[in-house]
Structures are given as structure tokens and as C-alpha cells.
VEXRO-779238 format. One record per residue (C-alpha): x, y, z. Coordinates in steps of 0.25 Angstrom, whole numbers, plus 5000, padded with zeros to 4 digits. Example, Ala and Ser with C-alpha at 12.3 -4.5 7.8 and 13.67 -1.06 7.14 Angstrom:
residues 2
X, Y, Z
5049, 4982, 5031
5055, 4996, 5029
END
This chain:
residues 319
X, Y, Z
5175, 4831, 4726
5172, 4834, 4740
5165, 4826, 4748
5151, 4831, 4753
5141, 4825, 4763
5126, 4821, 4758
5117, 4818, 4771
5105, 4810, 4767
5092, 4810, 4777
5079, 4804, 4774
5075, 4790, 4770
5083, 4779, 4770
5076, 4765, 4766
5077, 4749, 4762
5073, 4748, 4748
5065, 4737, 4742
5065, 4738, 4727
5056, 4730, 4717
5054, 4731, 4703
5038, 4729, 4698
5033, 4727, 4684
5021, 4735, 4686
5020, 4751, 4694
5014, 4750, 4707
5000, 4750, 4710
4994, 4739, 4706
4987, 4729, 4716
4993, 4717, 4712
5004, 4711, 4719
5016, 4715, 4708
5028, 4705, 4709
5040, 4712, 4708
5057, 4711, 4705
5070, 4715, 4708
5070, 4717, 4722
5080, 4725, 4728
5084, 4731, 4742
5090, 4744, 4742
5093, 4755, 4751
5084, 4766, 4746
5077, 4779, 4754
5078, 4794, 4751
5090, 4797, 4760
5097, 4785, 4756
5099, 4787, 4743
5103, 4800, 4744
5114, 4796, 4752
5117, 4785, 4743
5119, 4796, 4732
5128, 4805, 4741
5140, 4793, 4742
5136, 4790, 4728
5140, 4804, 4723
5152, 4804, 4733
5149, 4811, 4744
5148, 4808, 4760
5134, 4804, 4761
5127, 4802, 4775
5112, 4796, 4779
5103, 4800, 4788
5093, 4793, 4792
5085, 4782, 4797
5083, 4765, 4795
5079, 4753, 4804
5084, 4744, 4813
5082, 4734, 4801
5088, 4725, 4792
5084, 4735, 4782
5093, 4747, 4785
5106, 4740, 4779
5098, 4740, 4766
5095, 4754, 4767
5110, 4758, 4772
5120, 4746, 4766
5120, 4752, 4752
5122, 4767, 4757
5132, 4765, 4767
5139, 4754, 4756
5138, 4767, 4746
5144, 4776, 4757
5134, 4783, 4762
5135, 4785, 4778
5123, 4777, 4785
5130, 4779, 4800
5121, 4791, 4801
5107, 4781, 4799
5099, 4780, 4810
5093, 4766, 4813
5076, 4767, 4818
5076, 4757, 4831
5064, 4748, 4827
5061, 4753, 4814
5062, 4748, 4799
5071, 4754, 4790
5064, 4761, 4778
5058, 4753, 4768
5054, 4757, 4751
5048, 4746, 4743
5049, 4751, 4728
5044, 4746, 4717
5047, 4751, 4704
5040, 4746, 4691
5045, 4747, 4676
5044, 4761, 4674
5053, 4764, 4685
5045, 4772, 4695
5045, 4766, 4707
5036, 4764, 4719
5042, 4765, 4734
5034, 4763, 4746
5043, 4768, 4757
5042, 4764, 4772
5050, 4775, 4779
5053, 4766, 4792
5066, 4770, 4799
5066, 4784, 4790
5055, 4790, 4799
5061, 4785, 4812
5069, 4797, 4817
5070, 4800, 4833
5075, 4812, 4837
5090, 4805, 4840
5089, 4800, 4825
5087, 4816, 4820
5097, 4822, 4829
5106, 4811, 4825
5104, 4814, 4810
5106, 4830, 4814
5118, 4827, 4818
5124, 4822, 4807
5120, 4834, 4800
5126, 4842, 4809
5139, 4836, 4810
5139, 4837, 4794
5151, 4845, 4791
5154, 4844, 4776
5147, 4850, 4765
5134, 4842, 4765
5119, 4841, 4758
5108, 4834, 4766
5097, 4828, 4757
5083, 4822, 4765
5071, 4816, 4763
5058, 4816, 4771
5057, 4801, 4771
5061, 4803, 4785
5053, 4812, 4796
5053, 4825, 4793
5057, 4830, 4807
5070, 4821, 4801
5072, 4832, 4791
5069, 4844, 4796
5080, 4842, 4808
5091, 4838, 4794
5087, 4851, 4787
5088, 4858, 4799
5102, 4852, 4802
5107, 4854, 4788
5102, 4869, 4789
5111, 4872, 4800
5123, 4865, 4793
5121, 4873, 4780
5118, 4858, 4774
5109, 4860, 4761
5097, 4849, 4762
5091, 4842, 4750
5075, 4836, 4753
5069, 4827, 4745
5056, 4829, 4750
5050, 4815, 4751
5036, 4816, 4758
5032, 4830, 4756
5024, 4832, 4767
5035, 4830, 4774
5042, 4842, 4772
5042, 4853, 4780
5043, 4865, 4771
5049, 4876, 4781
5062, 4866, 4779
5062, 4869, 4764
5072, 4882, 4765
5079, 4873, 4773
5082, 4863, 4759
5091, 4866, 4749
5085, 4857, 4740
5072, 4850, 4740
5069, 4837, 4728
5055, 4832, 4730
5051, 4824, 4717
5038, 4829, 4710
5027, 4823, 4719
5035, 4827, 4732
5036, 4842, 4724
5021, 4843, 4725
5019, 4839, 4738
5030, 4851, 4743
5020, 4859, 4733
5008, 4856, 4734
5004, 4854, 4721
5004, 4845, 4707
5018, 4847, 4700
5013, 4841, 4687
5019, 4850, 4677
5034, 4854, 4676
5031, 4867, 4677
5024, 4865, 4691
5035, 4856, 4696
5043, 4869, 4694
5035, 4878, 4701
5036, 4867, 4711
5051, 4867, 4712
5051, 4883, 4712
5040, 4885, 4725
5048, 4873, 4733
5061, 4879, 4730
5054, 4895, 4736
5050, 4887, 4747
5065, 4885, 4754
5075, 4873, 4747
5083, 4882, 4736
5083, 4867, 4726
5071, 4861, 4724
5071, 4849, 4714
5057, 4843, 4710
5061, 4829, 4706
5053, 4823, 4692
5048, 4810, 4692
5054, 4809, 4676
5069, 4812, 4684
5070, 4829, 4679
5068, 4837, 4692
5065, 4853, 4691
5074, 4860, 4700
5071, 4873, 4707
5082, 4883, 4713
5081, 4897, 4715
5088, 4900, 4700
5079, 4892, 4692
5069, 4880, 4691
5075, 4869, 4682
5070, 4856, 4676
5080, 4845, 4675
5074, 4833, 4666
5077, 4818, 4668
5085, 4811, 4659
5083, 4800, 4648
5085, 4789, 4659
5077, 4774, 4659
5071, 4774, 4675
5072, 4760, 4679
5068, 4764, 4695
5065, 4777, 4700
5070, 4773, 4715
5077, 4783, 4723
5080, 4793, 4709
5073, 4803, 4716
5084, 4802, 4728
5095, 4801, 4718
5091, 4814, 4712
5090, 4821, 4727
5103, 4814, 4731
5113, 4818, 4719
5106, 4832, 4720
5112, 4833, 4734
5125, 4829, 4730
5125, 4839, 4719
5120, 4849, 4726
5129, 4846, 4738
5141, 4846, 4727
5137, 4859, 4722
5131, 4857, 4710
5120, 4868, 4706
5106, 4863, 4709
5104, 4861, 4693
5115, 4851, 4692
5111, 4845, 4706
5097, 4844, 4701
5102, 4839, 4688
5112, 4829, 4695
5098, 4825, 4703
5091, 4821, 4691
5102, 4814, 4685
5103, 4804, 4697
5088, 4802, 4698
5090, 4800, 4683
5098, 4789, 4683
5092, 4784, 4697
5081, 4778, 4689
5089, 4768, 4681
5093, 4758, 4691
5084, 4750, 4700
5086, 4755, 4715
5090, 4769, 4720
5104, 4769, 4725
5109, 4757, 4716
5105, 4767, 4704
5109, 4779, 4707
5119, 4784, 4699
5134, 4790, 4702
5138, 4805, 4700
5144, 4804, 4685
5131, 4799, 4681
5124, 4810, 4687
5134, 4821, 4683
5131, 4815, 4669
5118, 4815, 4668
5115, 4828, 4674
5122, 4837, 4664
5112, 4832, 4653
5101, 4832, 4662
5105, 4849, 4667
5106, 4852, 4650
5093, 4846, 4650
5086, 4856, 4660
5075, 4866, 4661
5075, 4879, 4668
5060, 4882, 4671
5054, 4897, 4668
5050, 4904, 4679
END
């Protein structure tokens, strides 16, 4: 298999992960278990996934001159993922999410972006530079947990290399929608859809013509992530809805991430956007049955498995 480069901008955080025994919400103090300190962050994990499935897997972007940054980088740069190109914010705390995630699985993050949103204007032409210089066959995925100036200046880089870039349009109103055309893919998740949109997406048939307006609007793959783990998947062919499957969520962390991530690789590898949508859910699938995000994603056998029965399984909308 030939070795292909993923380049991972956008967020990159210190986790701390507790289990609750009651959703959030309540006033009451809650006490809580199984503590654990992870690396976590949109970009992170994405890169996490690119070493994980093989390939050369670079990250971009930004932590603190903290104690905190070896926990957000140790575990990537111990899984292979090249960190040299992280930037460190003089003065600034690395990124910090404190999760919480009760017994039905679905988790609640509070997110202190810190160092993500620290970015001079030596940091961004560094960063452009290494996009630049990217010679192999390559797939830039971003997240605007980071400024927006931040990715605009990547896609504007990856355009000029002929790089295809993959958003996961965290923060909405952060996008700047004369970039769309300049996207090959774009995965926002259902609440992230109707903010692009404008609008409710409470029926499968809305989320469709969701997909379908987003994808007129410029990136040539969109991908409406599902909060049951099924995404609906919209390309100039067709519109198609891949359900989730029979799966028993134990921590919703970073399954969002894992979907975008191994998309990238398959789509990077190839693949046609059905199977690399398909290859999507199946990660975010089995994302959800161990506790933490990187320590439960799952390799590329699993995935390849899991996505045939999940691609027999699909829609193809009317219309």
C-alpha cells in the first residue's frame, strides 16, 4: 500500500474524562469516577487515525507553554503522528475539554480552546509552509476550533497544491461560505447542518435536502453526520443514507472525529465517496464502545468489516 500523507489542522486539547451516573444539568454537585487524562481535540484525533490506518500523518497547530501539552501530544507522537510541526503559544494554556459522560453514553464537553486560538502571523505562514512543501499525495482535514483566518490561509494553501481539504465545521458561524468551493468534503453533524442551513433538520427527508443545498453551494461531498451514528451522504450522483449499526455506545467522545478521520483516509486512498462514507460510520460505530476517543478507535480491518454490512444496508434518496 503506498504511503499517503494526512495533515490534521484545527484543535488540539488535554482531555479530562469523567464518568457521571446522572446526565448533566442538574444543580447538585454530582460525584463522579473514572478519571482519565487523555489527548483529545478535533485535529488530534484525526491524526491519531491517519498513523493508525498507516499512513504519514502530520499536525498542525497550536498548545501552551504548559505542563499540559505533553498530555495532548505524548500519545500522538507515541502512535507516530509527527508533532514537530505544533506550534507552542508563549504564555498561554494549552487546550483544555472536561467531559462528562453519563450512562447512556452521550457526553458532555466543555472546551476551553486556550492555545487553539493563539495564532500570530509567524505561526500561520509557518503552518503554510508545511503545506507547501507537501510533495506526496496528500488530504488536509480542518476544524474551525481554531481562528478562522487560520483556515482560510490552509485551504488557500491546499488549493494551490491541488490538495483536497475535508472541513468538519465545528462552530458554524465560523465559516466563511465563499471557501465552500474550495472544500472537497464538508461533515458537519446534524446541529452544525442547520446552522450552515438555516433552518430545523428534524425529519430524514429535511436532512437530505440539507445535504443536497450544502453540496450546490461548493464542496462536491457533503456528509450530515447522525446523532444515531448513520450519516446521509450527498454527492453530485446521488444522496444516500447510511444507517448505524447494531452497536452498544458505552462514550460518544471523539466518534464524530473518527467518522471525519477514516473518511479522509478513504477518500485519500481512493475509495468512492459511498464506501468512504460507509468506512465513516463504521469508525464512528465502533468509536462508541470504549471509553476515551483515541484509546477506542478501532484499526482498518475492523472498519473494512463493518462497512460492507453497513453499505448492503443503505438508502438512496428520491429526488
Amino acid at each position: 500500500m503506498q504511503r499517503l500523507t494526512l495533515l490534521s489542522l484545527g484543535s488540539i486539547n488535554a482531555d479530562f474524562q469523567v464518568r457521571v451516573d446522572e446526565p448533566a444539568g442538574s444543580r447538585e454537585t454530582q460525584l463522579a469516577h473514572d478519571l482519565c487524562r487523555l489527548s483529545g481535540g478535533k485535529a488530534s484525533n484525526t491524526a491519531f487515525i491517519g498513523a493508525r490506518f498507516g499512513h504519514r500523518s502530520l499536525l498542525l497547530g497550536r498548545v501552551g507553554d504548559d505542563e499540559l501539552a505533553e498530555q495532548a501530544l505524548a500519545p500522538l507522537r507515541q502512535a507516530g503522528v509527527e508533532v514537530c510541526h505544533v506550534g507552542r503559544a508563549a504564555g498561554q494554556s494549552t487546550g483544555v475539554s472536561m467531559i462528562m459522560v453519563p450512562p447512556d453514553a452521550k457526553k458532555n464537553i466543555v472546551l476551553a480552546t486556550n492555545a487553539n486560538d493563539c495564532w500570530d502571523e509567524a505561526a500561520i505562514d509557518a503552518m503554510v509552509a508545511v503545506i507547501d512543501g507537501c510533495e506526496t499525495p496528500a488530504c488536509l482535514v480542518l476544524d474551525y476550533e481554531v481562528p478562522a483566518r487560520v483556515v482560510n490561509k490552509a485551504l488557500e494553501a491546499a488549493a494551490r497544491k491541488d490538495i483536497p481539504a475535508v472541513l468538519d465545521p465545528s462552530f458554524p458561524d465560523r465559516v466563511d461560505e465563499g471557501l465552500l468551493p474550495k472544500l472537497h468534503a464538508i461533515t458537519p453533524n446534524v446541529s452544525e447542518a442547520e446552522g450552515l442551513v438555516g433552518h430545523s433538520l428534524d425529519s430524514m427527508d429535511k436532512l437530505a435536502d440539507a445535504a443536497r443545498q450544502l453540496q450546490r453551494d461548493g464542496p462536491g461531498i457533503v456528509c450530515i453526520k447522525l446523532g444515531d451514528g448513520g450519516c446521509v451522504l450527498a454527492t453530485t450522483d446521488q444522496t444516500l443514507h447510511i444507517p448505524p449499526g447494531d452497536v452498544e455506545p458505552v462514550d460518544t467522545t471523539g466518534a464524530g472525529d473518527a467518522f471525519t478521520g477514516v473518511f479522509a483516509v478513504a477518500m485519500l486512498e481512493g475509495l468512492e465517496p459511498r464506501e468512504a462514507a460507509a468506512w465513516g460510520v463504521a469508525a464512528a460505530n465502533l468509536a462508541v464502545t470504549g471509553y476515551g476517543s483515541q484509546p477506542a478507535y478501532p484499526d482498518r480491518q475492523q472498519v473494512v468489516d463493518l462497512a460492507q454490512t453497513l453499505l448492503d444496508k443503505a438508502r438512496v434518496f428520491d429526488g
